[in-house]
N, CA, C and O of each residue as an XYZ file, in Angstrom:
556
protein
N      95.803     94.434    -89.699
C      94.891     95.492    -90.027
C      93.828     95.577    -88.925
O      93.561     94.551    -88.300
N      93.329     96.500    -88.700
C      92.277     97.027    -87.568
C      91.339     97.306    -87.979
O      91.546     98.093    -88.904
N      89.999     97.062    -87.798
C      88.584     97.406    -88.265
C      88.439     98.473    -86.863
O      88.671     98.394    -85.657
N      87.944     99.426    -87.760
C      87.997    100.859    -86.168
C      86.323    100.934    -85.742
O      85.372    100.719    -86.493
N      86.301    101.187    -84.764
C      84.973    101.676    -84.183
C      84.775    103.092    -84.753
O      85.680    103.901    -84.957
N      83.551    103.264    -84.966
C      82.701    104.561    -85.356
C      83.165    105.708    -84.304
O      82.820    105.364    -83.173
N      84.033    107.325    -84.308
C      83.986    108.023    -83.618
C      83.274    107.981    -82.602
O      83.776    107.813    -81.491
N      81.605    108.167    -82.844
C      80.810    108.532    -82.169
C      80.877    107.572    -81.151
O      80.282    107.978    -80.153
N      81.348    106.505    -81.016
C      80.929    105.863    -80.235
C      81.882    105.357    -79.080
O      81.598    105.005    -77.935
N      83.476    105.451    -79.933
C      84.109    106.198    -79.361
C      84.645    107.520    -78.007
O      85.346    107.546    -76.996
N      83.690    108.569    -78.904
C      83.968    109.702    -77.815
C      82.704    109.750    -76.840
O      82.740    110.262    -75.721
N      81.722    109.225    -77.340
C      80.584    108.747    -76.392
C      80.972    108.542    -74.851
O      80.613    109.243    -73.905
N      81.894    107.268    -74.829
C      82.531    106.890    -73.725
C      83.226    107.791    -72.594
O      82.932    107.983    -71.415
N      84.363    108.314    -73.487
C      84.952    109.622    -72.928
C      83.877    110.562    -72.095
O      83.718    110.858    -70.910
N      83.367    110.804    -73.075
C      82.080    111.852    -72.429
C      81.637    111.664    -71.531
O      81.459    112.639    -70.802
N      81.224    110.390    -71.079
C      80.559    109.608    -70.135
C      81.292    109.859    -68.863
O      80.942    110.316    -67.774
N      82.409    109.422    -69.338
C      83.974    108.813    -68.295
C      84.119    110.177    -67.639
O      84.041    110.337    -66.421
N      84.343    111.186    -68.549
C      84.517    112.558    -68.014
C      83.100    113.435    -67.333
O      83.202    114.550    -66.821
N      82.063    112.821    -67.432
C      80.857    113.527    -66.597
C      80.844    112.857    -64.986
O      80.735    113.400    -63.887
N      80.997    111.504    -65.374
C      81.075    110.528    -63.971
C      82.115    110.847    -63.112
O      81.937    110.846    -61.894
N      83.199    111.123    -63.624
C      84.514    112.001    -63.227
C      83.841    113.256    -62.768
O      84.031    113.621    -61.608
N      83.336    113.714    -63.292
C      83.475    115.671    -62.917
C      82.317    115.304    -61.594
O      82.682    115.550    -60.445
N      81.138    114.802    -61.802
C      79.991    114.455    -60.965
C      81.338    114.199    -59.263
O      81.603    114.939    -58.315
N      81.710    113.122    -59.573
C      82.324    112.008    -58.701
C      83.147    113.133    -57.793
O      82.967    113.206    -56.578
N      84.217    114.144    -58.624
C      84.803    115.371    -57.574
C      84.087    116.152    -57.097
O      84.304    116.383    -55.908
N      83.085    116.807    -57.676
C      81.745    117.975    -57.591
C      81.472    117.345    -56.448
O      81.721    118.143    -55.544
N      81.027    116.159    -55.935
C      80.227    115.647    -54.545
C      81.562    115.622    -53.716
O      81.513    116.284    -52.679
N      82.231    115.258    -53.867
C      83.436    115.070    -52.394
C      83.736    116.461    -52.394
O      83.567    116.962    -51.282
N      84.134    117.270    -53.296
C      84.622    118.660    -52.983
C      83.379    119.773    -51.900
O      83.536    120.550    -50.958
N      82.015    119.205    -52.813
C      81.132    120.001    -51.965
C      80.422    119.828    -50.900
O      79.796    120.681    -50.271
N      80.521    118.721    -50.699
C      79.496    118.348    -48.915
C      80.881    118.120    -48.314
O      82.022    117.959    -48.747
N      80.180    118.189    -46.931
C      81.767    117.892    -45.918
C      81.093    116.257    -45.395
O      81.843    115.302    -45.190
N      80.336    116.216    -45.317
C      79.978    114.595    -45.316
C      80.282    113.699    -46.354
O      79.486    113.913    -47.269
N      81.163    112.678    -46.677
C      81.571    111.854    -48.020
C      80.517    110.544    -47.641
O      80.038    110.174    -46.569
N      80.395    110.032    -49.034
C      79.319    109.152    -48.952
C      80.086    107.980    -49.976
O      80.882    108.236    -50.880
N      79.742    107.027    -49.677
C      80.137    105.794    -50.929
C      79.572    105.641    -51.844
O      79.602    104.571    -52.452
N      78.799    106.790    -52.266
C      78.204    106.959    -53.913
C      79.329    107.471    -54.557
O      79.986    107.062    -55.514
N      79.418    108.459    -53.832
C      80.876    109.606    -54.354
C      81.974    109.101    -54.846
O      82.372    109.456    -55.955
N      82.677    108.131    -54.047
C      83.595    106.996    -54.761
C      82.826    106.610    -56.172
O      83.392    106.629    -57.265
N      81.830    106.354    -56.024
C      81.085    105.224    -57.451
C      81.332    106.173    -58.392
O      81.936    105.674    -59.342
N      81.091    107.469    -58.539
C      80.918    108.129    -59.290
C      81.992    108.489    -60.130
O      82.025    108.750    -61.333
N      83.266    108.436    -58.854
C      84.549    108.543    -59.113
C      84.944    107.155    -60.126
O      85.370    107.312    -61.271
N      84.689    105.551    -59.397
C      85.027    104.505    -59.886
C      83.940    104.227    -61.944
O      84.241    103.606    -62.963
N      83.041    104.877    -61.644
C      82.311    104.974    -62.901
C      83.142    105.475    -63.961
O      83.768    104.727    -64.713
N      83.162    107.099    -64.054
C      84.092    107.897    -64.633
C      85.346    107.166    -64.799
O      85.438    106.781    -65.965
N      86.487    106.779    -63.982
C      87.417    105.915    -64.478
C      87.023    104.740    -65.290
O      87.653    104.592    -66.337
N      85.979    103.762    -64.968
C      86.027    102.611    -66.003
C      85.908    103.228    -67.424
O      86.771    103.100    -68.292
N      84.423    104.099    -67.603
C      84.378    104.493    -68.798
C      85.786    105.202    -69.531
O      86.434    104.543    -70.344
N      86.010    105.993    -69.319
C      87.704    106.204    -69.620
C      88.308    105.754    -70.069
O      88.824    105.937    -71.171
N      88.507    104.464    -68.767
C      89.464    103.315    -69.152
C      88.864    102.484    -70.282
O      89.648    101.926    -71.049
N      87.503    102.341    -70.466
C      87.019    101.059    -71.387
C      87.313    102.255    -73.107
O      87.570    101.723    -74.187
N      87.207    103.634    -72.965
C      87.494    104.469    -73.720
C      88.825    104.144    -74.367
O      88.713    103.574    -75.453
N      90.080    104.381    -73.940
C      91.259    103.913    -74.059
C      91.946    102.894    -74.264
O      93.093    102.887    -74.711
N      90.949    101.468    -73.785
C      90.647    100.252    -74.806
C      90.306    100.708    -75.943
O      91.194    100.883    -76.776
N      89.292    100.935    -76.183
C      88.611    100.552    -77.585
C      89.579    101.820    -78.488
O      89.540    101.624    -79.703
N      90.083    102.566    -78.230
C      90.708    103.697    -79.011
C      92.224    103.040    -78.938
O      93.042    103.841    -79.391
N      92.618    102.230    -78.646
C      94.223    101.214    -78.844
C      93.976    100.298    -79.432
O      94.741     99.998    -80.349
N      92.632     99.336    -79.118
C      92.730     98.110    -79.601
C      91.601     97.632    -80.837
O      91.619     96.574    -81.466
N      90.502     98.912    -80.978
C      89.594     98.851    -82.021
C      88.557     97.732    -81.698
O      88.532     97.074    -80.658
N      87.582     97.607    -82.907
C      86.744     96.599    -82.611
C      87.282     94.969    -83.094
O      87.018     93.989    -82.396
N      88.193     94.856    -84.597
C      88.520     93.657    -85.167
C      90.001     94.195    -85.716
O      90.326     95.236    -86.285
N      90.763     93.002    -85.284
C      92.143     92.987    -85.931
C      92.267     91.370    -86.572
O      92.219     90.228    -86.115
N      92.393     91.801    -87.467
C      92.868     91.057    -89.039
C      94.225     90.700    -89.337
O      94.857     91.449    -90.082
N      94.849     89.523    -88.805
C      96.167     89.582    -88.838
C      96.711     88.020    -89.069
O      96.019     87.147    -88.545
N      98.088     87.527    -89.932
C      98.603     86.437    -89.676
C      96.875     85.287    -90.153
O      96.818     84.189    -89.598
N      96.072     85.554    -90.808
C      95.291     84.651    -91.119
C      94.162     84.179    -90.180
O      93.849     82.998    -90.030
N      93.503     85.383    -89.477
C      92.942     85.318    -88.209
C      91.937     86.950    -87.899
O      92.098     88.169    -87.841
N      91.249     86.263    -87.818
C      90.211     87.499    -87.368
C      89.899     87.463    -85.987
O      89.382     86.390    -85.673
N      90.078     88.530    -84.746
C      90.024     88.376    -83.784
C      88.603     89.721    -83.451
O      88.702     90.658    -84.242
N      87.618     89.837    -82.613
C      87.123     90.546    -82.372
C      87.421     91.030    -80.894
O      87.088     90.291    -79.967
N      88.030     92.229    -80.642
C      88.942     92.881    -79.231
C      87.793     92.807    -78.092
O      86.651     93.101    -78.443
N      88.043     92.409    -76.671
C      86.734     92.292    -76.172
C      87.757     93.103    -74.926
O      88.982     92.987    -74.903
N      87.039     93.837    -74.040
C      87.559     94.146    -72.931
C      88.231     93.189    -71.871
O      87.484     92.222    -71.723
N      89.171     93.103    -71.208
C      89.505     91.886    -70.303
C      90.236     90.501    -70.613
O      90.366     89.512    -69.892
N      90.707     90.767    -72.027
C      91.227     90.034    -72.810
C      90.190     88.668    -73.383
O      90.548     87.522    -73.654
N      88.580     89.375    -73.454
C      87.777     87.552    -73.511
C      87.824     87.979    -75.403
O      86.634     87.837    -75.684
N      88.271     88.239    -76.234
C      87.783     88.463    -77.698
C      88.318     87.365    -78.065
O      89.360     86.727    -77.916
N      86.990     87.293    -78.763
C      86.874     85.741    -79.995
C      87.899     86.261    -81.140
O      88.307     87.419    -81.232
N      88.237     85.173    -82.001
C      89.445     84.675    -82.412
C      88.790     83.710    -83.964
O      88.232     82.667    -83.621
N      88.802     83.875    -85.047
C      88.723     82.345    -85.947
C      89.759     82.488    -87.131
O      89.859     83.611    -87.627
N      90.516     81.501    -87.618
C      90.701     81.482    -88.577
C      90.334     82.093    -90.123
O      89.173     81.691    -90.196
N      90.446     82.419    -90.707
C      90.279     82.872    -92.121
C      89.893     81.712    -93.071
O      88.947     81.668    -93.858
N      90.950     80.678    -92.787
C      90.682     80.094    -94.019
C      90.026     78.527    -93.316
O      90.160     77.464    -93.923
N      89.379     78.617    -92.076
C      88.414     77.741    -91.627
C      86.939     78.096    -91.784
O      86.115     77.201    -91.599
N      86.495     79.437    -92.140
C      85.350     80.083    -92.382
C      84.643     79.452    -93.496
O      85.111     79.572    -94.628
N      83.370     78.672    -93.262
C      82.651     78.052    -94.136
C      81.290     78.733    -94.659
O      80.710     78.561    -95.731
N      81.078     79.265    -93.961
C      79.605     79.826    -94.105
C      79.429     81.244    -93.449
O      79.560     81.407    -92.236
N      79.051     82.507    -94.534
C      79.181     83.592    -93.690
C      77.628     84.396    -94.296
O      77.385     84.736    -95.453
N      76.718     84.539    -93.031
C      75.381     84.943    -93.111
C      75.503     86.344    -92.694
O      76.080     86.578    -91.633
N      74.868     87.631    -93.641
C      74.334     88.737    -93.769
C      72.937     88.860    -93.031
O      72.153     87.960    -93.331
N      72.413     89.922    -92.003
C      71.280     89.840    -91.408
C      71.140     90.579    -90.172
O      71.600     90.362    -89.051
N      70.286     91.650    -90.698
C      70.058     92.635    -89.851
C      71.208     94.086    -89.365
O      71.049     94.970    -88.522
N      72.319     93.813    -90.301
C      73.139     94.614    -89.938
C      74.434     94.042    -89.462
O      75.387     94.811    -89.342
N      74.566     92.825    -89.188
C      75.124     91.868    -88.522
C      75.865     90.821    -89.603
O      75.429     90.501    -90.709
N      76.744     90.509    -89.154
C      77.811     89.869    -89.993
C      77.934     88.075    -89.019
O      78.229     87.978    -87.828
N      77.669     87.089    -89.798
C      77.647     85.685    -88.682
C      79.114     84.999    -89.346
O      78.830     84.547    -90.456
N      80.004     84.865    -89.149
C      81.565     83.806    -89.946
C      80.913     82.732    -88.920
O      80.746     82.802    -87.702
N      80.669     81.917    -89.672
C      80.757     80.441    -88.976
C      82.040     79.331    -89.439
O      82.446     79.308    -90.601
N      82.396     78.763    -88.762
C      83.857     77.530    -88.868
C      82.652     76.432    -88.305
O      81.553     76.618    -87.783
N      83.661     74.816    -88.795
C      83.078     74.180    -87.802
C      82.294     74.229    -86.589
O      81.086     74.017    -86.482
N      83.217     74.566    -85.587
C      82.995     74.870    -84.259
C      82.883     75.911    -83.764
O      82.316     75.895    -82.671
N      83.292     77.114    -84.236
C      82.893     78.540    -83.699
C      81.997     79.382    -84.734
O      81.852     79.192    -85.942
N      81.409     80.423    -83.861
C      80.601     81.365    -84.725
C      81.100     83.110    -84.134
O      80.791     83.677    -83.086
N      81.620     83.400    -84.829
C      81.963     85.421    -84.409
C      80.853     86.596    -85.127
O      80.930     86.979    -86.294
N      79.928     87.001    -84.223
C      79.189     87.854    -84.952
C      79.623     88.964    -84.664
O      79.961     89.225    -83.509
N      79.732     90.182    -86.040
C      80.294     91.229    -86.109
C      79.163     92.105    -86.415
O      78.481     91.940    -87.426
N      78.877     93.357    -85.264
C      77.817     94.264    -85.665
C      78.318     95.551    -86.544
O      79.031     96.519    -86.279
N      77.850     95.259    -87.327
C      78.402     96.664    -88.496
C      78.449     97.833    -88.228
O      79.383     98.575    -88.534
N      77.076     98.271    -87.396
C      76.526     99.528    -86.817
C      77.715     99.967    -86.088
O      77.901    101.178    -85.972
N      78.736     98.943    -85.466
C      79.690     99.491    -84.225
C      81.034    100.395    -85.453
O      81.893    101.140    -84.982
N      80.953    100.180    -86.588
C      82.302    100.162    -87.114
C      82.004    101.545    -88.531
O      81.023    102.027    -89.098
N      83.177    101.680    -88.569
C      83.543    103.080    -89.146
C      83.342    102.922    -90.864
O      83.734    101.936    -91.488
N      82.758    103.916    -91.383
C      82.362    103.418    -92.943
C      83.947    102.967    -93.814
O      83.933    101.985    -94.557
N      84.903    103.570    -93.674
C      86.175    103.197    -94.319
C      86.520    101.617    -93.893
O      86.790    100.737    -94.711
N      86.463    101.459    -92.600
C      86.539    100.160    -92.166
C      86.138     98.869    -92.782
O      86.750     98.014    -93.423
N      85.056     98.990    -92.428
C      83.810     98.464    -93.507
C      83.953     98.235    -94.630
O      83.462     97.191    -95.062
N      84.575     98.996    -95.398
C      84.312     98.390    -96.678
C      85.832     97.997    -97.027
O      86.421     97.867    -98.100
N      86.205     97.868    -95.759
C      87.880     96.786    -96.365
C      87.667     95.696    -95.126
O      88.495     94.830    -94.842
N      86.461     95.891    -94.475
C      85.942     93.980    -94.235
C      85.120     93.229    -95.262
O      85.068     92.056    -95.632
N      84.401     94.528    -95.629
C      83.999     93.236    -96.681
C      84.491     93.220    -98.240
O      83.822     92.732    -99.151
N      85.862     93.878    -98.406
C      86.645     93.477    -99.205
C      87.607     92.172    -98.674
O      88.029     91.371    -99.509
N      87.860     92.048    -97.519
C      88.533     91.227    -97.132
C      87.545     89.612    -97.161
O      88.014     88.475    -97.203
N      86.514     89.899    -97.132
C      85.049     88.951    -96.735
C      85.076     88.163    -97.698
O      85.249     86.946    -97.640
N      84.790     89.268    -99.281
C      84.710     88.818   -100.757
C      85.970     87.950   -100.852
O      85.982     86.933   -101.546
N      87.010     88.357   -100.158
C      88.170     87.444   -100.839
C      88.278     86.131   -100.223
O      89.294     85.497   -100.508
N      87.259     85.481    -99.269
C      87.620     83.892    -98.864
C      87.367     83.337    -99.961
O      87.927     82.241   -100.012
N      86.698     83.611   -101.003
C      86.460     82.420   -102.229
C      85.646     81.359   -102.007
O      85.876     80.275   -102.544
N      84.106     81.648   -100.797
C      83.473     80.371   -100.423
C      82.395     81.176   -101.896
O      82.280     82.225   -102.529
N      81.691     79.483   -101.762
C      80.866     79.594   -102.709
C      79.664     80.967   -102.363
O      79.467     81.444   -101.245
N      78.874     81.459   -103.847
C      77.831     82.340   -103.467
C      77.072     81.773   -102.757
O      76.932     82.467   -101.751
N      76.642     81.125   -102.715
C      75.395     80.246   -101.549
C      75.919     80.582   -100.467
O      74.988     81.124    -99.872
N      76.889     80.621    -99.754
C      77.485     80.964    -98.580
C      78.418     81.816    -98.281
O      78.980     81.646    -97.199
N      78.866     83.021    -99.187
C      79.388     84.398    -99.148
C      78.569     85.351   -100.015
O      78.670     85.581   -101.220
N      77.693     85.871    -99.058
C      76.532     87.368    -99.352
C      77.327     87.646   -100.324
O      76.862     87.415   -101.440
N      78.791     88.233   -100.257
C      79.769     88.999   -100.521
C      80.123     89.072   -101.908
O      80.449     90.071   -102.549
N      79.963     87.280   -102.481
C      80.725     87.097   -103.398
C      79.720     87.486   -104.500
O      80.114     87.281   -105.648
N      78.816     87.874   -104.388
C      77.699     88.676   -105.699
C      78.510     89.558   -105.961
O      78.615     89.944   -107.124
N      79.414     90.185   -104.780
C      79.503     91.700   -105.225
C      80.696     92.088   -106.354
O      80.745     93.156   -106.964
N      81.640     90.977   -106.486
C      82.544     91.190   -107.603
C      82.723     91.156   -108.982
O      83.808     91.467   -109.472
């Protein structure tokens, strides 16, 4: 399962990708002097794009096989277990899963309202005690 990023934030990127793009041809097409901004503008517009086309394939969290992974550009996304999750803190908008040894904080603000509320249906279902699942009040 995939926890999706919020549209907006989403096509944000695009937008971006495609102004830095249009900017980036607009200067080489119109001076006859080329400059190594002009490339940047060009190399800008492509990353955003490209980081666009990430996040619209690979989302913000995939939920799979007993494992919560959060997708990071460049292949660095954190990774924990499900059923190693001991302690999970609510705060500020922000989601903390702590394990032993790792901690994955998930910002809510990034993620889509449908999403959302089948993470923290998924959240409610570790079965840690209320003292340490916000979540588990809610059933």
């Amino acid at each position: 399962m995939k926890i999706k990023f919020k549209k907006k934030r989403l096509y944000l990127n695009l937008i971006l990708g495609l102004v830095w793009f249009a900017l980036g041809i607009l200067n080489l097409t119109e001076d006859d002097k080329i400059r190594w901004t002009d490339y940047g503008y060009l190399l800008a517009g492509i990353l955003y794009i490209g980081h666009f086309l990430y996040d619209l394939t690979n989302q913000y969290l995939t939920i799979e096989n007993g494992t919560i992974r959060k997708n990071g550009l460049y292949g660095f996304g954190k990774r924990i277990n499900l059923n190693d999750i001991n302690w999970i803190k609510k705060f500020a908008g922000d989601y903390t899963l702590k394990t032993e040894q790792r901690e994955l904080k998930i910002n809510t603000e990034l993620i889509d309202k449908d999403s959302l509320t089948e993470l923290n249906k998924i959240l409610t279902e570790l079965n840690l005690p209320s003292e340490k699942n916000p979540f588990a009040n809610n059933i």
